[in-house]
VODREN-112262 format. One record per residue (C-alpha): residue in one letter; y, z, x; residue number from 0. Coordinates in steps of 0.5 Angstrom, whole numbers, plus 500, padded with zeros to 3 digits. Layout:
BEGIN
<atom><residuo>A</residuo><yy>Y</yy><zz>Z</zz><xx>X</xx><num>NUM</num></atom>
...
REM end
This chain:
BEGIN
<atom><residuo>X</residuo><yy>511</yy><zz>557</zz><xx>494</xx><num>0</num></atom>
<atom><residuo>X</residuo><yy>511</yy><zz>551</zz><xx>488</xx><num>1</num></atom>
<atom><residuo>X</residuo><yy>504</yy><zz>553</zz><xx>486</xx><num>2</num></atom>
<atom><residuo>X</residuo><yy>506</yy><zz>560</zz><xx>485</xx><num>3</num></atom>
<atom><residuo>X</residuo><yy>513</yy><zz>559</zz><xx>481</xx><num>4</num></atom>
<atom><residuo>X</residuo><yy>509</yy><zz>553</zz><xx>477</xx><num>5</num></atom>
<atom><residuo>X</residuo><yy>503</yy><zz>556</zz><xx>475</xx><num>6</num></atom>
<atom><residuo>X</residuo><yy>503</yy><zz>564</zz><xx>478</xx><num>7</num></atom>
<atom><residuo>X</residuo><yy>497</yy><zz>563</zz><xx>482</xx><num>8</num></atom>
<atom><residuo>X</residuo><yy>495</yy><zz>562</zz><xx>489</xx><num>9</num></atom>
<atom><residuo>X</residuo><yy>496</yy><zz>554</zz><xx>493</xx><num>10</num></atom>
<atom><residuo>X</residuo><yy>488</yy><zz>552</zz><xx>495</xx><num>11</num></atom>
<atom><residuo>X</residuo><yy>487</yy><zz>548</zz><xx>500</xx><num>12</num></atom>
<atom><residuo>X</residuo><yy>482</yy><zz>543</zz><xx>497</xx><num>13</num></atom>
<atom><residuo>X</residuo><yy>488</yy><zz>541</zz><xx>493</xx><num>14</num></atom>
<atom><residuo>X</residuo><yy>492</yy><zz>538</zz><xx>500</xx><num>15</num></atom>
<atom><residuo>X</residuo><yy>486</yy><zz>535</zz><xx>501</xx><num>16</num></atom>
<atom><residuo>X</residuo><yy>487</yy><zz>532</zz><xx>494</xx><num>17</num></atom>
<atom><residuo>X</residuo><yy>495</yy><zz>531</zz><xx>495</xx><num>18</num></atom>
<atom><residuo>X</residuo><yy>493</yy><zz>528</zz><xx>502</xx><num>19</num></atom>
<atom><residuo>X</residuo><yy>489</yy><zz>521</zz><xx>498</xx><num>20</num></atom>
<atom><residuo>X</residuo><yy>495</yy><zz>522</zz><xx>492</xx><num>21</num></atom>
<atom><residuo>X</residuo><yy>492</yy><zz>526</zz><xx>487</xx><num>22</num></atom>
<atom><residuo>X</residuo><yy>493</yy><zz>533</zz><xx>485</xx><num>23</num></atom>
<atom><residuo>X</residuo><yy>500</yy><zz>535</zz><xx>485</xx><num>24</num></atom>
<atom><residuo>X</residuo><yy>504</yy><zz>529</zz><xx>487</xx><num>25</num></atom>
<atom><residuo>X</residuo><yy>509</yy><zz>525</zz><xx>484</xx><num>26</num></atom>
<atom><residuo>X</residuo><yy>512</yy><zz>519</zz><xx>486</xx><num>27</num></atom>
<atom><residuo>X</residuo><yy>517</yy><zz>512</zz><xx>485</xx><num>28</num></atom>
<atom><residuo>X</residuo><yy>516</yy><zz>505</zz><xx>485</xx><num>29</num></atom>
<atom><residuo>X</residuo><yy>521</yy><zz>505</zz><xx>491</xx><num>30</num></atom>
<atom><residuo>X</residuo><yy>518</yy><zz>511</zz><xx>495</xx><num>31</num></atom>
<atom><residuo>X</residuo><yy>511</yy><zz>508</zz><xx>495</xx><num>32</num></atom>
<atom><residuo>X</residuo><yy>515</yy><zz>501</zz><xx>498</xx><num>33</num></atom>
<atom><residuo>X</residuo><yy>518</yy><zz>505</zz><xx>502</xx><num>34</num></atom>
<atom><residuo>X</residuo><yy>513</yy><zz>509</zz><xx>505</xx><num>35</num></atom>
<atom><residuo>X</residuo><yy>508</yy><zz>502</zz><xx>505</xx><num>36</num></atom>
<atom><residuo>X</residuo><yy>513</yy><zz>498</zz><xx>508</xx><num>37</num></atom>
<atom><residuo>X</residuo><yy>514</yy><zz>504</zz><xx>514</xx><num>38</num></atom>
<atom><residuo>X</residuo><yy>506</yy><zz>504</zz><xx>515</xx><num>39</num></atom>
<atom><residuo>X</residuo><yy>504</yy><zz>497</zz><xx>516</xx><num>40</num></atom>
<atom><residuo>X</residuo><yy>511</yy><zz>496</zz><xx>520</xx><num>41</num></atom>
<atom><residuo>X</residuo><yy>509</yy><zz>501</zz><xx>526</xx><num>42</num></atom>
<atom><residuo>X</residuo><yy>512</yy><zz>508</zz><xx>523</xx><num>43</num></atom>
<atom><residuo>X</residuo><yy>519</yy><zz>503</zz><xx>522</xx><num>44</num></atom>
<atom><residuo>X</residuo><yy>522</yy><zz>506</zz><xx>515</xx><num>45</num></atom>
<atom><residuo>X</residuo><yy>528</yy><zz>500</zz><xx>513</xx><num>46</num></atom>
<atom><residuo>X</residuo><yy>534</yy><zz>502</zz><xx>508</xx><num>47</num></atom>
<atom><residuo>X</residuo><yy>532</yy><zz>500</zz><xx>500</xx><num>48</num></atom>
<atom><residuo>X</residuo><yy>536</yy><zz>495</zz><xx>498</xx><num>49</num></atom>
<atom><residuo>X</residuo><yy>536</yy><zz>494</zz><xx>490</xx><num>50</num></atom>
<atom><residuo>X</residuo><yy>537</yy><zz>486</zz><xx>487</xx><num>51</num></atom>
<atom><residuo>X</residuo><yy>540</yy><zz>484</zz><xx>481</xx><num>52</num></atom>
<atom><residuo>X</residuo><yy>539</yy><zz>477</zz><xx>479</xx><num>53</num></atom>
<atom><residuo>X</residuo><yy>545</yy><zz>473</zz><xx>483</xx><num>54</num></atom>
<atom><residuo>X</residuo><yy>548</yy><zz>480</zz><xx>486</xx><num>55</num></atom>
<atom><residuo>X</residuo><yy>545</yy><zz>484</zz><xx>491</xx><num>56</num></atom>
<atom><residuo>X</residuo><yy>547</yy><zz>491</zz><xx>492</xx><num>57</num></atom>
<atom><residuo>X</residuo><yy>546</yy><zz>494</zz><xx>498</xx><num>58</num></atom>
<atom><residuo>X</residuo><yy>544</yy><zz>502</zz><xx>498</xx><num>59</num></atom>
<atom><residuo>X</residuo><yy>550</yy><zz>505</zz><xx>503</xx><num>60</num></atom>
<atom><residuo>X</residuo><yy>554</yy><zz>498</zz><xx>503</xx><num>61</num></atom>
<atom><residuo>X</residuo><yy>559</yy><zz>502</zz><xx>507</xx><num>62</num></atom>
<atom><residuo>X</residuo><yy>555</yy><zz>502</zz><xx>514</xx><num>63</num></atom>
<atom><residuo>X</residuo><yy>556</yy><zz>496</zz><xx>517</xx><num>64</num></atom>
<atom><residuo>X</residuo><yy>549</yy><zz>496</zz><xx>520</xx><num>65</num></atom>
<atom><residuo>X</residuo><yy>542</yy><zz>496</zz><xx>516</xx><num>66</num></atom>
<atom><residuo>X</residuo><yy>539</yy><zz>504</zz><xx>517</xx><num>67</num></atom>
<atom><residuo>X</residuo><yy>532</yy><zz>505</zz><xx>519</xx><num>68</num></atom>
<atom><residuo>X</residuo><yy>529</yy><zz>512</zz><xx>521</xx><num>69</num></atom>
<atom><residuo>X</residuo><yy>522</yy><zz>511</zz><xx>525</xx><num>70</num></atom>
<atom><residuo>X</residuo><yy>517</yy><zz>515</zz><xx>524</xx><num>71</num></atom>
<atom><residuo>X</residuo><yy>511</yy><zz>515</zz><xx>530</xx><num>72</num></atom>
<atom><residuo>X</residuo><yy>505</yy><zz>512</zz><xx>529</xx><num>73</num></atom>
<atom><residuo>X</residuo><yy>500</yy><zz>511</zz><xx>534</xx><num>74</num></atom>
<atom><residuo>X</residuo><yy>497</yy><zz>503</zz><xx>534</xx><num>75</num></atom>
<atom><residuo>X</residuo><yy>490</yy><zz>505</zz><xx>532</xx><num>76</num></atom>
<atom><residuo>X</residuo><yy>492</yy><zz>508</zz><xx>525</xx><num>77</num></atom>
<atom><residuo>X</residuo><yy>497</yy><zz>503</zz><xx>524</xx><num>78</num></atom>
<atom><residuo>X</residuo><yy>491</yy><zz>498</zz><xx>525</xx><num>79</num></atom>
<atom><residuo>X</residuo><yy>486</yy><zz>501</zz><xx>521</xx><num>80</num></atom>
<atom><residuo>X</residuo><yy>490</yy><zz>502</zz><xx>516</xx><num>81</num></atom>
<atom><residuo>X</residuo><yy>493</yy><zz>495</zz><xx>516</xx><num>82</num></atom>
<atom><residuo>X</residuo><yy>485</yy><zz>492</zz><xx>516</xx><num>83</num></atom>
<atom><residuo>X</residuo><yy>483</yy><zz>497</zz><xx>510</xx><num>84</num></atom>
<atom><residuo>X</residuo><yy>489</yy><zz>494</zz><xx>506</xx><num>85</num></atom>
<atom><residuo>X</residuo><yy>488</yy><zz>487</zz><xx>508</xx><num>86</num></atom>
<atom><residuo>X</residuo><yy>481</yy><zz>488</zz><xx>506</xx><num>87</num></atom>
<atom><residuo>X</residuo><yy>483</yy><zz>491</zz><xx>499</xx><num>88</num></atom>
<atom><residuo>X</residuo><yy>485</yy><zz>484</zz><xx>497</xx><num>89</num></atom>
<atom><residuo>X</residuo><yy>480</yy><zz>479</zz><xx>501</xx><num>90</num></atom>
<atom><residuo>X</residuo><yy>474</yy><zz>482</zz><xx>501</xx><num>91</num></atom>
<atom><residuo>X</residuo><yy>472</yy><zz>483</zz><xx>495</xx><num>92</num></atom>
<atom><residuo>X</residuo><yy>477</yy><zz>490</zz><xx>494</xx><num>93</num></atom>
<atom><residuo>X</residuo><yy>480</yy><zz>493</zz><xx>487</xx><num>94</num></atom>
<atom><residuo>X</residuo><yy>486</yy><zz>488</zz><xx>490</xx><num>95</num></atom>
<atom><residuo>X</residuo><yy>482</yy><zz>482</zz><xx>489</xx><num>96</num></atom>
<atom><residuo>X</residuo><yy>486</yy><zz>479</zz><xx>484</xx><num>97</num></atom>
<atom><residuo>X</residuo><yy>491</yy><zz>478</zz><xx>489</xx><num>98</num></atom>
<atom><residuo>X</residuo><yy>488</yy><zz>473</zz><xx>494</xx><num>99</num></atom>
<atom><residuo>X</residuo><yy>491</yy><zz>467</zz><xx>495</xx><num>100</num></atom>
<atom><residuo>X</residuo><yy>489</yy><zz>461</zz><xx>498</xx><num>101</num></atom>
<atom><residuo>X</residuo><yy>494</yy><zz>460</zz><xx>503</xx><num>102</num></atom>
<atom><residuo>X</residuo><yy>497</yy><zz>467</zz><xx>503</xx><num>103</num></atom>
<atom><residuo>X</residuo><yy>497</yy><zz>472</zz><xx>508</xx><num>104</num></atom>
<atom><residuo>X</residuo><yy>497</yy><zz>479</zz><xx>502</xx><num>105</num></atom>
<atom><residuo>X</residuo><yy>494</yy><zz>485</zz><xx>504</xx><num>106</num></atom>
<atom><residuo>X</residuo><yy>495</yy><zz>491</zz><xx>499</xx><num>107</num></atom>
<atom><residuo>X</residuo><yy>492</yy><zz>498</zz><xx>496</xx><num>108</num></atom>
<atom><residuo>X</residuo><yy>491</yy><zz>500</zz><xx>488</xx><num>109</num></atom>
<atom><residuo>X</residuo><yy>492</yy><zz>506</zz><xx>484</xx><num>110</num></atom>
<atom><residuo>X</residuo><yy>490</yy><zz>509</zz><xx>478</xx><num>111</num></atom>
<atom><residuo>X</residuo><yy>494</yy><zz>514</zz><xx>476</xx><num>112</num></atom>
<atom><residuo>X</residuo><yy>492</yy><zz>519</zz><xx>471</xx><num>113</num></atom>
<atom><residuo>X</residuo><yy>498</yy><zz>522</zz><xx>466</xx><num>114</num></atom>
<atom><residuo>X</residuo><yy>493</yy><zz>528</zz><xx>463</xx><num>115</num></atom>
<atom><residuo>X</residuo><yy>487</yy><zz>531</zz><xx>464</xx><num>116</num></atom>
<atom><residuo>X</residuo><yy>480</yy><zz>527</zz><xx>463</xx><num>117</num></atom>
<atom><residuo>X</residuo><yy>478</yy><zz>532</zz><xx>458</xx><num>118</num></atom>
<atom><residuo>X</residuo><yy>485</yy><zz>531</zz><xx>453</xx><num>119</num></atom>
<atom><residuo>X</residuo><yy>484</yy><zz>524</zz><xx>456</xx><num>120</num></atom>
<atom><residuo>X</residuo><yy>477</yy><zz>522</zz><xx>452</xx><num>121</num></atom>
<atom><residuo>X</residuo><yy>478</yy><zz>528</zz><xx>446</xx><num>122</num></atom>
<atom><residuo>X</residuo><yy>486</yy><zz>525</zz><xx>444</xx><num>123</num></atom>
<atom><residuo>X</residuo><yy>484</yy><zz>518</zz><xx>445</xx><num>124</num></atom>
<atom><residuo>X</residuo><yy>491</yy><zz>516</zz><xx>444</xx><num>125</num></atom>
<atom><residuo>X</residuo><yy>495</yy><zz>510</zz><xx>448</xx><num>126</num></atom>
<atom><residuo>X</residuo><yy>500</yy><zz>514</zz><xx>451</xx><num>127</num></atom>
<atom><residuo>X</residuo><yy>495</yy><zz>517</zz><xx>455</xx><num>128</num></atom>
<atom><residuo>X</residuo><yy>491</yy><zz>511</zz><xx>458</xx><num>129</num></atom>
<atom><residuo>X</residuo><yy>493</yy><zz>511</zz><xx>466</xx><num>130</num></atom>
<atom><residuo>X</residuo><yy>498</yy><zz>508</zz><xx>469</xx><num>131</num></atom>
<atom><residuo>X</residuo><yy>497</yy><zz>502</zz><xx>474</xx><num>132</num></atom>
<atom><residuo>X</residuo><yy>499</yy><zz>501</zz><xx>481</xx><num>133</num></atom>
<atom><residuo>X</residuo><yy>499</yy><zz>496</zz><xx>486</xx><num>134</num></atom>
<atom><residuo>X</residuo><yy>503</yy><zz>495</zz><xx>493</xx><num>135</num></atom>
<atom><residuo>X</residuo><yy>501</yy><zz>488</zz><xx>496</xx><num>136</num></atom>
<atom><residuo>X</residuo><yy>505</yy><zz>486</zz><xx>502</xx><num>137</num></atom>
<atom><residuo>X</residuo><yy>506</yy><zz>480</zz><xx>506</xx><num>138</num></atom>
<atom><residuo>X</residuo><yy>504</yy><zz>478</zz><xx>512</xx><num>139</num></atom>
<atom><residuo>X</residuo><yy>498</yy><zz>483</zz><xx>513</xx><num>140</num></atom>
<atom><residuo>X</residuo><yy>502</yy><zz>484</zz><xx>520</xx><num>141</num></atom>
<atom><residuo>X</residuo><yy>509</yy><zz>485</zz><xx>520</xx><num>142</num></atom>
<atom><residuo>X</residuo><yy>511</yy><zz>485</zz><xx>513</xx><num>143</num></atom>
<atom><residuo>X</residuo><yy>516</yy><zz>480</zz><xx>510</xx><num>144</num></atom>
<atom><residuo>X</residuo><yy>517</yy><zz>483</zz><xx>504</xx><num>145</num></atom>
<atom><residuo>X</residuo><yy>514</yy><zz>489</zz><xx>501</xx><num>146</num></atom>
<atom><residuo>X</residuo><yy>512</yy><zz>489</zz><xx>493</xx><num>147</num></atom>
<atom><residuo>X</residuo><yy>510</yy><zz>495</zz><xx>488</xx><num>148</num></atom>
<atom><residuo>X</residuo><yy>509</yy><zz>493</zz><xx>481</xx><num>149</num></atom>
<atom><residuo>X</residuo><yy>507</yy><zz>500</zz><xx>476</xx><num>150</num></atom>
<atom><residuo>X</residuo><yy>505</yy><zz>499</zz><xx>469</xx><num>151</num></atom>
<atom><residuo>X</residuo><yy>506</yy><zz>505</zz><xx>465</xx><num>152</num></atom>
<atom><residuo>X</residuo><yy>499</yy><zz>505</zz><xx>460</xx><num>153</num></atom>
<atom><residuo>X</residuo><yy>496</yy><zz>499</zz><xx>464</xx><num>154</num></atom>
<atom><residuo>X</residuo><yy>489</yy><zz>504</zz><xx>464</xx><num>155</num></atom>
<atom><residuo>X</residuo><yy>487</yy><zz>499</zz><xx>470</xx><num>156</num></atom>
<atom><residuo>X</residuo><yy>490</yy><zz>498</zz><xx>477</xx><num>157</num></atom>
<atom><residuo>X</residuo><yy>488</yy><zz>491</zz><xx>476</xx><num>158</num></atom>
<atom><residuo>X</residuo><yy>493</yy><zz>489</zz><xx>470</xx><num>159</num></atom>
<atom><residuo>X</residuo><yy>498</yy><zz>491</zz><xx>477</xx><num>160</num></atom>
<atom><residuo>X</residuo><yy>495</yy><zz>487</zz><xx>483</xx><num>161</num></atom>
<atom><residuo>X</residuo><yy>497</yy><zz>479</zz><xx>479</xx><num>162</num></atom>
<atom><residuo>X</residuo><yy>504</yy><zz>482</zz><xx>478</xx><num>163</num></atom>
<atom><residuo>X</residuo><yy>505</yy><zz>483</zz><xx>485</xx><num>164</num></atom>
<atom><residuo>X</residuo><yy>502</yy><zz>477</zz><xx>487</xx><num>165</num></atom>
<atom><residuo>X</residuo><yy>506</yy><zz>473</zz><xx>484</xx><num>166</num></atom>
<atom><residuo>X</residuo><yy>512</yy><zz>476</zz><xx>486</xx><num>167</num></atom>
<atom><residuo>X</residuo><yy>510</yy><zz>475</zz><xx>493</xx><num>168</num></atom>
<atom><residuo>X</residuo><yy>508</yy><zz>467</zz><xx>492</xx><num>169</num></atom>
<atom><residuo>X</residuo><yy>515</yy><zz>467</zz><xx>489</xx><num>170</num></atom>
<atom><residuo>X</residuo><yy>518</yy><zz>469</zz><xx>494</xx><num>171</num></atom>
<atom><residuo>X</residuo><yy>514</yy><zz>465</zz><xx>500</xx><num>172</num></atom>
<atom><residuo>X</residuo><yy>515</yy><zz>458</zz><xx>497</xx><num>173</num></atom>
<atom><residuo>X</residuo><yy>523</yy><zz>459</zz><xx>497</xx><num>174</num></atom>
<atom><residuo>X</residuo><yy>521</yy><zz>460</zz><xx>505</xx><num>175</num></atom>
<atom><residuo>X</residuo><yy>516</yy><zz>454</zz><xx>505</xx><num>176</num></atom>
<atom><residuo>X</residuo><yy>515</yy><zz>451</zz><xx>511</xx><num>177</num></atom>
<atom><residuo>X</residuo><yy>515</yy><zz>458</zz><xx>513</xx><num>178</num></atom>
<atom><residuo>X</residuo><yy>510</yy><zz>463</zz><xx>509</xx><num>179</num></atom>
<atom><residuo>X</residuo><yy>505</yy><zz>466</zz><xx>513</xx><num>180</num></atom>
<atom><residuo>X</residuo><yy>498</yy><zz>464</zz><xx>513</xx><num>181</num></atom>
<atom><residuo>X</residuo><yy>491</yy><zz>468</zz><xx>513</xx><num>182</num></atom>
<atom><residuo>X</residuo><yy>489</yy><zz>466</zz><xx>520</xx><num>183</num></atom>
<atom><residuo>X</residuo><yy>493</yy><zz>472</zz><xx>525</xx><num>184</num></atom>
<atom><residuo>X</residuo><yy>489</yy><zz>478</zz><xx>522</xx><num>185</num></atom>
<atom><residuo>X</residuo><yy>483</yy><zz>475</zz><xx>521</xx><num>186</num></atom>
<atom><residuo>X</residuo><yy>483</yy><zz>473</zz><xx>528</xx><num>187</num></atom>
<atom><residuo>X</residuo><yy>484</yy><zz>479</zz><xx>529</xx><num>188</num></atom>
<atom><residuo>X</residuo><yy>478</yy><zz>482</zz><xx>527</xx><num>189</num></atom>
<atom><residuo>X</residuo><yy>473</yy><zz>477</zz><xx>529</xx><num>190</num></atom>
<atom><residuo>X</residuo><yy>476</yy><zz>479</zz><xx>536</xx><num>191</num></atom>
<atom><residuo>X</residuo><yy>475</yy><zz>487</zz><xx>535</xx><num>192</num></atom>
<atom><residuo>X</residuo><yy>468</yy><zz>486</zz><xx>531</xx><num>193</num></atom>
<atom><residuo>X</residuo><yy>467</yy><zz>481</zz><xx>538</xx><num>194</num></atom>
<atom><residuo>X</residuo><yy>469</yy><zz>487</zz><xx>542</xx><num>195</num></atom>
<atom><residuo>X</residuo><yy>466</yy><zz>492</zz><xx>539</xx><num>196</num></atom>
<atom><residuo>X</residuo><yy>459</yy><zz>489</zz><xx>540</xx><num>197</num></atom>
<atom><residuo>X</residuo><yy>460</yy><zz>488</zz><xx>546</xx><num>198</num></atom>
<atom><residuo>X</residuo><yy>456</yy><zz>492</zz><xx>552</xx><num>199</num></atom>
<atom><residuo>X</residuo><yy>459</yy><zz>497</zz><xx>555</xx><num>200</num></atom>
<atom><residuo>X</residuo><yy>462</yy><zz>496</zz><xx>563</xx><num>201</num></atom>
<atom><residuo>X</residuo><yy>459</yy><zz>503</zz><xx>564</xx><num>202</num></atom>
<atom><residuo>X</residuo><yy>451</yy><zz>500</zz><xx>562</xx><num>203</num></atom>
<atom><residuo>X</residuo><yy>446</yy><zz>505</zz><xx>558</xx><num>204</num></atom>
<atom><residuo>X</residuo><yy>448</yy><zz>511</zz><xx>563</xx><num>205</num></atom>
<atom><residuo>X</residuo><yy>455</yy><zz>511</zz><xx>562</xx><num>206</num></atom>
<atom><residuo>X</residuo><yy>455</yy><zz>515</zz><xx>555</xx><num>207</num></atom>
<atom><residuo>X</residuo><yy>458</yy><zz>513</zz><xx>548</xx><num>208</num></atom>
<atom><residuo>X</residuo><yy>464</yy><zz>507</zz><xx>547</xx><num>209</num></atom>
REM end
């Protein structure tokens, strides 16, 4: 229906599939891709957004006495490789490699998102064209304490991105030290399910695929 009132013309279905990666017809927030990032990475569990200003917090819906959250089921093998994807973003060599920190458990994923088309991009060359720059990091890579998305409009690379968040999120553990995360729980995690996975099966050659 939008594409027929936008742009007089059929919806095709490669472009869900376009949509589906966050290219195509998509528009979206700061805050909607916290949110969203935030809800995956914590098992489908979507947490009210609170908004801070300096000193003084203001709570979206202060009226309601308890925080609201809406939960959309994830099955755990998504939520894990989803998890997995976005830790290695930032820890094995990713376009978030920029986030790494020595001591920090960061996990993470950038986007580059383009404002015109490529042609008009390359023929106008004009600044105001360059792509705007992602990057959601969150930490710990399981359990998510605090969910960052920095944007920077021209920023051109997602790069530009990744050290604003980074920062954010050094800041806001070292108020927490002693307690901040460290990078052990995840990476335990995957040596023990690469150890499974090269194990051999209980049912021997005859029993099929794992």
């Amino acid at each position: 229906e939008w594409a027929r009132r936008t742009f007089k013309r059929q919806w095709w279905a490669g472009e869900t599939i376009s949509v589906a990666i966050g290219q195509g017809a998509l528009a979206v927030t700061p805050l909607q891709l916290a949110y969203a990032i935030g809800g995956v990475v914590s098992g489908g569990i979507l947490r009210e957004p609170h908004l801070v200003f300096r000193d003084q917090l203001l709570v979206l819906g202060a009226e309601q006495e308890e925080e609201t959250t809406r939960q959309f089921p994830l099955r755990e093998a998504t939520v894990d490789a989803l998890s997995q994807g976005m830790w290695g973003v930032v820890n094995e060599g990713g376009t978030g490699s920029g986030a790494h920190e020595v001591g920090l458990d960061i996990a993470g994923k950038t986007g580059t998102a383009q404002v015109v088309s490529m042609q008009l991009q390359e023929s106008a060359k004009k600044s105001q064209y360059k792509s705007n720059a992602w990057f959601v990091g969150y930490s710990p890579s399981t359990k998510p304490g605090i969910v960052v998305c920095a944007l920077v409009l021209q920023g051109d690379h997602s790069a530009v991105a990744v050290p604003v968040v980074r920062d954010v999120i050094k800041a806001y553990w070292a108020r927490k030290a002693p307690r901040r995360p460290s990078q052990e729980p995840l990476q335990t995690q995957i040596r023990v399910m690469s150890e499974l996975r090269h194990q051999p099966s209980a049912a021997g050659p005859a029993g099929g695929q794992e």
